[in-house]
TORSENU-576699 format. One record per residue (C-alpha): x, y, z; residue number from 1. Coordinates in nm, 2 decimals, always signed. Each point is the difference from the previous one (the first is absolute). Layout:
% residues N
+--------+--------+--------+------+
|      u |      v |      w | resi |
+--------+--------+--------+------+
|      X |      Y |      Z |  NUM |
...
+--------+--------+--------+------+
//
This chain:
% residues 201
+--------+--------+--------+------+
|      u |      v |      w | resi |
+--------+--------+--------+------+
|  -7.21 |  -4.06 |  -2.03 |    1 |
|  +0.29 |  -0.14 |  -0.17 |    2 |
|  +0.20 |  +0.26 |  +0.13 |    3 |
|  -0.05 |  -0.04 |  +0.34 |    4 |
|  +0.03 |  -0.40 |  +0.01 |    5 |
|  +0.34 |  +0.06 |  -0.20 |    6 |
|  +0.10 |  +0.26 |  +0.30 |    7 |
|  -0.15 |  -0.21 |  +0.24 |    8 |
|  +0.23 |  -0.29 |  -0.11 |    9 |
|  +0.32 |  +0.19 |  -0.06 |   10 |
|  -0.09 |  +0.11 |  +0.41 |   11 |
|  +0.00 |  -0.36 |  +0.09 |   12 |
|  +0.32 |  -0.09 |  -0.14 |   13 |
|  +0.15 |  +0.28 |  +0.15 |   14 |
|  -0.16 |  -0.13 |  +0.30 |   15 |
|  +0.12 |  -0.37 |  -0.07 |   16 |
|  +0.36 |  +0.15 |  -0.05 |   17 |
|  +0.03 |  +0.21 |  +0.24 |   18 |
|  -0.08 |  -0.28 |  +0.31 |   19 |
|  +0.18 |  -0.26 |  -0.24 |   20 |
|  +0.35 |  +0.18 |  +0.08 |   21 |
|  -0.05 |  +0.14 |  +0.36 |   22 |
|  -0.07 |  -0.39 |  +0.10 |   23 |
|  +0.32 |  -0.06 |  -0.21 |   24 |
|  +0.20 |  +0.27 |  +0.20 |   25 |
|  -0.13 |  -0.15 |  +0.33 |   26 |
|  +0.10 |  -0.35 |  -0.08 |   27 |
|  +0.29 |  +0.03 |  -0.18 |   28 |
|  +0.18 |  +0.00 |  +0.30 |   29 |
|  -0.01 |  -0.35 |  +0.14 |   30 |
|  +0.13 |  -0.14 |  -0.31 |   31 |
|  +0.39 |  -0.07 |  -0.09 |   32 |
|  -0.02 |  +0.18 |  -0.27 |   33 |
|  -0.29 |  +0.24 |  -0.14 |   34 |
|  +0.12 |  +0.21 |  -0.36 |   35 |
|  -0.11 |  +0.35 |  -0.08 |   36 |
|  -0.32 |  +0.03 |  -0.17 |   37 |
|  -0.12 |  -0.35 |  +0.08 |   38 |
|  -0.39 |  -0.03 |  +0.04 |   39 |
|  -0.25 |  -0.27 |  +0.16 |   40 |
|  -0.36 |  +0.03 |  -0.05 |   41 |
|  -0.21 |  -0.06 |  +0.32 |   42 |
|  -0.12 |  -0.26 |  +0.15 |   43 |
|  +0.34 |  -0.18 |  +0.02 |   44 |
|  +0.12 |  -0.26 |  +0.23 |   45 |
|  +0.40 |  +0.01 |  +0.07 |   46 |
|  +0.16 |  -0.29 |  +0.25 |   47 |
|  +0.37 |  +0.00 |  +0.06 |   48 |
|  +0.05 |  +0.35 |  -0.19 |   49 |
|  +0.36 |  -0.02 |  +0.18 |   50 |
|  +0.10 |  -0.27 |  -0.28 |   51 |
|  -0.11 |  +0.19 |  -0.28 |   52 |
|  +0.19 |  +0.21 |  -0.24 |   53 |
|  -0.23 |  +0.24 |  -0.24 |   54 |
|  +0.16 |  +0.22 |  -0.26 |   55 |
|  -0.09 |  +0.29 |  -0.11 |   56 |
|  -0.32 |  +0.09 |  -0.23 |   57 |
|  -0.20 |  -0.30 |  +0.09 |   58 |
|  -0.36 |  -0.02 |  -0.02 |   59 |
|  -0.23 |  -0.28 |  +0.20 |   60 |
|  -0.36 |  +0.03 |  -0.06 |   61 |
|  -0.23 |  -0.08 |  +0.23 |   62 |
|  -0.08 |  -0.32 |  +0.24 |   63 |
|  +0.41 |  -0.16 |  -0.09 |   64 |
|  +0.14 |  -0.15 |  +0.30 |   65 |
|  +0.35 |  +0.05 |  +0.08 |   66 |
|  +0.13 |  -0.34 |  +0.20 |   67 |
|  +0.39 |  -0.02 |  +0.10 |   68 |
|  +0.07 |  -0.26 |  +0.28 |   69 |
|  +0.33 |  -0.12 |  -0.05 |   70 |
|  +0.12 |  -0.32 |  +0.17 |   71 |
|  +0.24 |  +0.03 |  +0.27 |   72 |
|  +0.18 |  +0.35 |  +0.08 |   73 |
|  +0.05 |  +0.19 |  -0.29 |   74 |
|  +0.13 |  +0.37 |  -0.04 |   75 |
|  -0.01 |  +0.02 |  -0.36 |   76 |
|  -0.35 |  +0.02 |  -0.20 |   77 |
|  -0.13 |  -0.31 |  -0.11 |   78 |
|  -0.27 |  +0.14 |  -0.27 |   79 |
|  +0.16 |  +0.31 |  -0.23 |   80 |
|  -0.21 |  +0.19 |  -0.28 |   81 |
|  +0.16 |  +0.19 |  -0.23 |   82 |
|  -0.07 |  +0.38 |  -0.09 |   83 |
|  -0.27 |  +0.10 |  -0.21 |   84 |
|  -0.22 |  -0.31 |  +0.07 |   85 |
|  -0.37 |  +0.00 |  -0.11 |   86 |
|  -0.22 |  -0.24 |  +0.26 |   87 |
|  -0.37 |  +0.02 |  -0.14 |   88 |
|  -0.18 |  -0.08 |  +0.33 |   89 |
|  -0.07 |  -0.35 |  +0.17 |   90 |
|  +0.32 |  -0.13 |  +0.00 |   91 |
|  +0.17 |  -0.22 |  +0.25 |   92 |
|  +0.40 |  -0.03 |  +0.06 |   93 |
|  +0.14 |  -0.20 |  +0.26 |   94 |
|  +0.33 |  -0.09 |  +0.09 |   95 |
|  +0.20 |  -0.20 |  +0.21 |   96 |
|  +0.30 |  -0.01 |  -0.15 |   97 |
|  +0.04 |  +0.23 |  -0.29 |   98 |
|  -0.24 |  +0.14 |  -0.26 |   99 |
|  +0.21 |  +0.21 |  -0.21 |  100 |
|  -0.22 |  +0.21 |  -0.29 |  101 |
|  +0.19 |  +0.22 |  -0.26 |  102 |
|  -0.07 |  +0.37 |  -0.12 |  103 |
|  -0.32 |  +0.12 |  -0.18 |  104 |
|  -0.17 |  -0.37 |  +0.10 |  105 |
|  -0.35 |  -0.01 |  -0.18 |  106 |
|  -0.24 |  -0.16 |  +0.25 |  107 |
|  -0.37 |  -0.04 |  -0.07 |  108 |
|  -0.28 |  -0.03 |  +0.26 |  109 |
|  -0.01 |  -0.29 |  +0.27 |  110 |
|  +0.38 |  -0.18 |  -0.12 |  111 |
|  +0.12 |  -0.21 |  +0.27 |  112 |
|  +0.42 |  -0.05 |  +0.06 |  113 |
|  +0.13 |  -0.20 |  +0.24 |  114 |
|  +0.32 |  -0.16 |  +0.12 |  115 |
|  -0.16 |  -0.27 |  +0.17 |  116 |
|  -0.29 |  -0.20 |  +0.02 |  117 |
|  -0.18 |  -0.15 |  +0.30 |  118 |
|  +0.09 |  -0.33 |  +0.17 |  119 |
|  -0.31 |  -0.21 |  +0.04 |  120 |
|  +0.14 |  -0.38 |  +0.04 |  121 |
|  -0.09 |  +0.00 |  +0.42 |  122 |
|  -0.32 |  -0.12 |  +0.01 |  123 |
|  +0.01 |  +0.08 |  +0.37 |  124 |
|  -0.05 |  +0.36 |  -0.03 |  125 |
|  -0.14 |  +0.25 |  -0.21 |  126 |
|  +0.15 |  +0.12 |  -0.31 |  127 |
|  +0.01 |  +0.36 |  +0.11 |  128 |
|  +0.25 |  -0.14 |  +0.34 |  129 |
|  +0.22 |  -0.21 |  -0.25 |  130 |
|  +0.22 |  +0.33 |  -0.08 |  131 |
|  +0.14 |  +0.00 |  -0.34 |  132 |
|  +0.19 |  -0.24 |  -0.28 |  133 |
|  +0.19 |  +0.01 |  -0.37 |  134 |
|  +0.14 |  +0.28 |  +0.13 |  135 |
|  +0.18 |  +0.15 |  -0.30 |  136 |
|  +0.14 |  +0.34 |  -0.17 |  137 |
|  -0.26 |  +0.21 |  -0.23 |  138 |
|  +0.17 |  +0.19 |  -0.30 |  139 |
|  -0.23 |  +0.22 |  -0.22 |  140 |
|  +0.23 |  +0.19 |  -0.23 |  141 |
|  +0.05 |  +0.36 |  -0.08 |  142 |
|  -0.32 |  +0.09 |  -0.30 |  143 |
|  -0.24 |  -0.32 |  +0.08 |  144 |
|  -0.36 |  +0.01 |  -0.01 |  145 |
|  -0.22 |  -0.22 |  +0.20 |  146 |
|  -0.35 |  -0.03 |  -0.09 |  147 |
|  -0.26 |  +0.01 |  +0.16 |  148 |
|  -0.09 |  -0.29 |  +0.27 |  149 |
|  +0.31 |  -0.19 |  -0.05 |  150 |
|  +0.18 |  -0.16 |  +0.26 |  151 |
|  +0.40 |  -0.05 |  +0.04 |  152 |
|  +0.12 |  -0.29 |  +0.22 |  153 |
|  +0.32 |  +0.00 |  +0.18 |  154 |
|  +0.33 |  -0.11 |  -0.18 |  155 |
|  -0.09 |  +0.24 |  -0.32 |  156 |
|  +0.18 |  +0.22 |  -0.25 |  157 |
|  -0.20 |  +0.18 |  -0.16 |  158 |
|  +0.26 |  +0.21 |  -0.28 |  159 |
|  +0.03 |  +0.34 |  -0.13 |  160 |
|  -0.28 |  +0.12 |  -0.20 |  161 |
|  -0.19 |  -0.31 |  +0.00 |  162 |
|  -0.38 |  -0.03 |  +0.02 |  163 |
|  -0.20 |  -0.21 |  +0.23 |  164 |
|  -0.38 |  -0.08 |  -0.15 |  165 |
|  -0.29 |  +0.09 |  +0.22 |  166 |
|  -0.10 |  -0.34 |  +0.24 |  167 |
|  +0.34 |  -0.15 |  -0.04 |  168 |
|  +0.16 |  -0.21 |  +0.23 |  169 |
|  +0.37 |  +0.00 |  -0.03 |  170 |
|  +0.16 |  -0.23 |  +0.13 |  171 |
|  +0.34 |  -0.01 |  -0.18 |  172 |
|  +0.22 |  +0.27 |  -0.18 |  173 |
|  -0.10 |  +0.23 |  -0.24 |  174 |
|  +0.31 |  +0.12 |  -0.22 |  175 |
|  +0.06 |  +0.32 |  -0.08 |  176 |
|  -0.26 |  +0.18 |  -0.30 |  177 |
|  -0.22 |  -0.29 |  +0.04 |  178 |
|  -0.40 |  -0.07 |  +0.02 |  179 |
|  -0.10 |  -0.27 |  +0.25 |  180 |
|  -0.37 |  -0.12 |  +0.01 |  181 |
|  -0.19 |  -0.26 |  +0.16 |  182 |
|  -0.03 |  -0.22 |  +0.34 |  183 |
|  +0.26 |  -0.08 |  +0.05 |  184 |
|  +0.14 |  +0.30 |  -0.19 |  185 |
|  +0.18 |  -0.09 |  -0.34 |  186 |
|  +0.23 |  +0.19 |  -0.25 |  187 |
|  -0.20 |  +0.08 |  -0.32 |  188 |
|  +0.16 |  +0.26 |  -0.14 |  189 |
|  +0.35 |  +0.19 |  +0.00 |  190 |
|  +0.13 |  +0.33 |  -0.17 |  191 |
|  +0.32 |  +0.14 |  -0.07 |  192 |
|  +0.03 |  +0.33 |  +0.19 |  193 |
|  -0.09 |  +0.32 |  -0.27 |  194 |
|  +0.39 |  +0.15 |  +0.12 |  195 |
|  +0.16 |  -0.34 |  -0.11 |  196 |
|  -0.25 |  +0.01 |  -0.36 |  197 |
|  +0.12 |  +0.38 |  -0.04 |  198 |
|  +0.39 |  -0.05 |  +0.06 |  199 |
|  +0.01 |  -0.35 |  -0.19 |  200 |
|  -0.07 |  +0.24 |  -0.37 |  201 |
+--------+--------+--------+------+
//
């Protein structure tokens, strides 16, 4: 019995993979950019795939939605992921102006990144018609680890190998080898890199 349940798994993932990078193939296409070996896990939702830049060796997992809708005419990509990504599954990105995410980018299940937020101050129509406000650049730099359920809010850098705590809202920087925690999201801890400990003796 074990056997077989251990085969019948390994049959499934096979399975899983197999679809996993023929859907890949098929929509890597429409996008401005799609790098080699790049993976989504189905179901996905993808609007504005023009405007978006993928580099090779990335990995969404399932249910992320891909959203680029820049403002006014725009060749150029307005959300770019670096190669060798990890997306868990769940996760949202949208951007409007530019949502810019460095190589080998840690991201836990259902984190939310945004360059905007929406506008809601006309009481005369519904939020969804107001279109969109704080429109701002979204750094996440090349090593960073987002934890699970957190949400970044445009205007943010978040630096080179720095951790973001799970249900954190950042709202401001987060420097470079740093842990932010909290809502809104606050520096507790920092670190000096290993390579900088190792050359300093």
């Amino acid at each position: 019995m074990t056997a077989l349940r251990i085969n019948g798994t390994a049959i499934y993932r096979m399975i899983q993979d197999s679809y996993s990078k023929a859907l890949s193939l098929v929509i890597a296409g429409g996008f401005h950019h799609w790098g080699h070996g790049s993976v989504v896990r189905p179901p996905v939702r993808v609007s504005g795939e023009r405007w978006i830049s993928v580099g090779s060796g990335v990995h969404f997992g399932a249910g992320c939605w891909l959203n680029a809708d820049p403002i006014g005419m725009a060749d150029a990509p307005v959300m770019l992921i670096g190669d060798g990504c990890s997306f868990a599954g769940g996760c949202v990105i949208s951007a409007v102006s530019q949502v810019r995410i460095g190589r080998e980018v840690l991201v836990a299940r259902n984190v939310y990144i945004a360059d905007h937020d929406h506008a809601y101050l006309d009481v005369s129509q519904a939020i969804m018609r107001q279109g969109v406000a704080s429109v701002d650049q979204v750094i996440i730099g090349d090593g960073a680890w987002l934890g699970q359920n957190c949400v970044v809010t445009s205007g943010v850098r978040i630096g080179r190998g720095a951790v973001v705590a799970a249900n954190a809202v950042v709202t401001k920087d987060v420097p470079d080898y740093s842990l932010a925690a909290g809502a809104p999201a606050k520096v507790v801890k920092s670190w000096v890199p290993a390579t900088a400990q190792a050359a300093a003796h």
